[in-house]
C-alpha positions in Angstrom: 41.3 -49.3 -51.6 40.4 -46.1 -50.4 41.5 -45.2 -46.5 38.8 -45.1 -44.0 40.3 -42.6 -42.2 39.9 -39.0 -42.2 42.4 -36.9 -39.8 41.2 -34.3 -37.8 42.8 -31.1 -38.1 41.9 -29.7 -34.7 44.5 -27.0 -34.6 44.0 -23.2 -34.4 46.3 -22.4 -37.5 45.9 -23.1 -41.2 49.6 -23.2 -42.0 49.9 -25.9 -39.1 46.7 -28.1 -40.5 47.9 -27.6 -43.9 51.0 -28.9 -43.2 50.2 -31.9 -41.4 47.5 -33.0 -44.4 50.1 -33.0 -46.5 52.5 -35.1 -44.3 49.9 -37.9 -43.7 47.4 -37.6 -46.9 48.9 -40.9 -49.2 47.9 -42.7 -45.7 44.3 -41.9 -45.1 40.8 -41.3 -46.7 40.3 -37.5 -46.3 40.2 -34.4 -43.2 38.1 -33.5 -41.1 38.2 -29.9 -40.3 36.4 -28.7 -36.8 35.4 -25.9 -35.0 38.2 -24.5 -33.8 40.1 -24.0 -37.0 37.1 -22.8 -38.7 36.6 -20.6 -35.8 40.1 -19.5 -36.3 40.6 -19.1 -39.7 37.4 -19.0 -41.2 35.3 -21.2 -43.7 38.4 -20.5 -46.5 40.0 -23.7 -44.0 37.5 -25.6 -45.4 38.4 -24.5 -49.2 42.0 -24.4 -48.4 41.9 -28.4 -46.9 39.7 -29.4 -49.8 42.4 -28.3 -52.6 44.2 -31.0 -51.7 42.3 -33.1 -53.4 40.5 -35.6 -51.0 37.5 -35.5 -49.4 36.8 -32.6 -46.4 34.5 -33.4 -43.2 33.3 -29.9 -42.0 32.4 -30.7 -38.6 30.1 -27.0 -37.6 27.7 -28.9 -35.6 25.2 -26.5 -36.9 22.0 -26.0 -35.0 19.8 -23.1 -35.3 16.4 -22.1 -36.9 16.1 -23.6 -40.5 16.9 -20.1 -42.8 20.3 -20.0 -40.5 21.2 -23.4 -40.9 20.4 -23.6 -44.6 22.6 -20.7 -44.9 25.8 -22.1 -43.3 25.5 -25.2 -45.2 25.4 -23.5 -48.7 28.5 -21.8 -47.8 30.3 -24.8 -46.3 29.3 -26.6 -49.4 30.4 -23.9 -51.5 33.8 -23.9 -49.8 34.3 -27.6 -50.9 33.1 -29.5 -48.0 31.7 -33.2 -48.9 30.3 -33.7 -45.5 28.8 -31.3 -43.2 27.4 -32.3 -39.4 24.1 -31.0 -38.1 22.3 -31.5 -34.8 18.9 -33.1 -34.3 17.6 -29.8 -34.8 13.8 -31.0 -36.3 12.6 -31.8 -39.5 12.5 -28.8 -41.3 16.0 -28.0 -39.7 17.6 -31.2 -41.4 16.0 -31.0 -44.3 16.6 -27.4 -44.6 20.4 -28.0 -44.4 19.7 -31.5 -46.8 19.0 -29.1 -49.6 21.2 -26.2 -48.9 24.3 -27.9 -48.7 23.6 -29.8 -51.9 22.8 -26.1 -53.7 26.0 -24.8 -52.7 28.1 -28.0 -53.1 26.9 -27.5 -57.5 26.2 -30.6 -58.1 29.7 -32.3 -56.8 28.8 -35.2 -54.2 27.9 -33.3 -50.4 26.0 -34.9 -47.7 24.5 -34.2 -44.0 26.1 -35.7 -41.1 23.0 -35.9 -38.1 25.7 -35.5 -34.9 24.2 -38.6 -32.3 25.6 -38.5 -28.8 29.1 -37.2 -28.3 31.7 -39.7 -27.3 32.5 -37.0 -24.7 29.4 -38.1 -22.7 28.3 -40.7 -20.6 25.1 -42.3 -19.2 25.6 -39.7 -16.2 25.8 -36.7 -18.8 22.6 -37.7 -20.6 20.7 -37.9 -16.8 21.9 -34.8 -16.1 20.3 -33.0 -19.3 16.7 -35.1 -19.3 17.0 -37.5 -21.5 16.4 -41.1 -20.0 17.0 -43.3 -22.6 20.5 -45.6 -22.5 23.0 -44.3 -24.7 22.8 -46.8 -27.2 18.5 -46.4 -27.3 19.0 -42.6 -27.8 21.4 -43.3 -30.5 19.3 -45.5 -32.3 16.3 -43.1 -31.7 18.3 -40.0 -33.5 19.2 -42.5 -36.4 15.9 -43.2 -37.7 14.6 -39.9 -38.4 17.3 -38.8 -40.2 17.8 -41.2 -43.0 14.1 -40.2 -43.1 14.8 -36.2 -43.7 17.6 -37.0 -46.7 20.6 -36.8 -44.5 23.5 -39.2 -45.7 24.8 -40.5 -42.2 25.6 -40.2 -38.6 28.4 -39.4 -36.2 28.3 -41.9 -33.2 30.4 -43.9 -31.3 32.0 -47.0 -31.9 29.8 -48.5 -29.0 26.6 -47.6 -31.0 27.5 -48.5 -34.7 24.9 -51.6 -34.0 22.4 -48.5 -32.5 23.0 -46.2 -35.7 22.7 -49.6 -38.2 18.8 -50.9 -36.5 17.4 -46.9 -36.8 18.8 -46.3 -40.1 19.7 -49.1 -42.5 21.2 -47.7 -45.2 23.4 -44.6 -43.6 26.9 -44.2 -43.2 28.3 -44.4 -39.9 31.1 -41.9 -39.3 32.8 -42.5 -35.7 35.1 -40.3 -33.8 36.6 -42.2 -30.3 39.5 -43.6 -32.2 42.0 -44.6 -30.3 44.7 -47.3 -31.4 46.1 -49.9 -28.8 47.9 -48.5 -26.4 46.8 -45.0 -26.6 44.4 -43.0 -24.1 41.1 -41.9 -24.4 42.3 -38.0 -23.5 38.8 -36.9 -23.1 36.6 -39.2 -24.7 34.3 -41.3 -22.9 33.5 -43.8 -25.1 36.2 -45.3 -27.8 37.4 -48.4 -29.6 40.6 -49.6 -31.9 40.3 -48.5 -36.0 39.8 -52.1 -36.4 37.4 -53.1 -34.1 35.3 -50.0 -35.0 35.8 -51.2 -38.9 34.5 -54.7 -37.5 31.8 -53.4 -35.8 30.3 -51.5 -39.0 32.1 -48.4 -39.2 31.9 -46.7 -42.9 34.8 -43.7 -41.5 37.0 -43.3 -38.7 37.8 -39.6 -37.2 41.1 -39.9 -35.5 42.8 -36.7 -34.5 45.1 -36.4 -31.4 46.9 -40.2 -32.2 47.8 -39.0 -35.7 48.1 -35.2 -35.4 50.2 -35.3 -32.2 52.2 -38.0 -32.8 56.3 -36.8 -33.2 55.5 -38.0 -36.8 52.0 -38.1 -38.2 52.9 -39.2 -41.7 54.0 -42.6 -39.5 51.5 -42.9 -37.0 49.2 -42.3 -40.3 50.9 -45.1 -42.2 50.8 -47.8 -38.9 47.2 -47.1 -38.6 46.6 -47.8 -42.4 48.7 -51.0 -41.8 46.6 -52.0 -38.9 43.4 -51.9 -41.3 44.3 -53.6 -44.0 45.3 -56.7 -41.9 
């Protein structure tokens, strides 16, 4: 059975992400490779984490006029990346990234990831930028249109996997806010266990900080993968 789990490699060097994919990769499903080592070290992190042979999350958050967008996600796909997140951006946005991504990626599996509410924010946060809706509402409200513009999945919470599920049926649900038993939340608002976000519908499960700073990964890696398939 294939590991639900993809590791975030949220460190600002290659050798150091590198090196902790290959401690923990017989233990989980594939990386996820963020901002700041792409801001670090360039898109050739995203090549250089796909060589290993499973599957690569690049998380750019694009959002930006269609053209732009497009362009980043033929690149990312060319580098090797299965997944690639966008923001709400519109419907030519989504779409425009849809297609891109899937011309650069050649014909090898690749699919948009429409980015929901960060677990960073709150009910407070969302007041304080205009949008009224409850969490979970706004969640399901982002969901809908994008299985409708060709994108593959979301990124939410584990609170709104139920949210993501009712606006768009048939998407994957990829949820950061992983935190096992025991462990804080550091700076996440809104977080759950691996295995009650795998009960509550989850398809993937970003953990970073619980795996990647642990004194050993490979370990922590292995515990979590022993927790899920109780």
């Amino acid at each position: 059975m294939v590991s639900p789990v993809l590791v975030a490699l949220d460190v600002p060097r290659l050798d150091d992400a590198l090196a902790i994919a290959r401690r923990v990769a017989p233990h989980v499903g594939g990386f996820k490779v963020g901002l700041e080592l792409m801001m670090a070290e360039g898109p050739r992190a995203v090549a250089a984490v796909a060589d290993l042979g499973l599957p690569v999350f690049a998380d750019a958050k694009l959002h930006d006029i269609p053209n732009t967008v497009a362009g980043a996600a033929r690149a990312l796909g060319r580098h090797g990346a299965r997944w690639v997140t966008l923001h709400p951006g519109g419907r030519a946005m989504v779409r425009a990234g849809v297609e891109a991504l899937a011309e650069g990626a050649g014909g090898r599996e690749a699919g948009v990831l429409v980015v929901t509410v960060l677990t960073s924010l709150d009910q407070g946060d969302l007041d304080d930028i205009g949008i009224s809706r409850p969490v979970s509402e706004q969640v399901q409200a982002m969901a809908a249109p994008a299985s409708a513009r060709g994108a593959e999945g979301v990124v939410c919470s584990p609170a709104e996997i139920a949210s993501a599920r009712r606006g768009g049926p048939g998407l994957t649900v990829v949820t950061p806010g992983i935190r096992p038993a025991g462990s804080g939340g550091d700076d996440q608002k809104r977080v759950a266990t691996p295995a009650r976000a795998r009960a509550a519908g989850a398809d993937w499960l970003v953990i970073g900080r619980p795996i990647t700073a642990a004194p050993d990964p490979a370990d922590a890696a292995a515990r979590i993968a022993a927790e899920l398939a109780q």
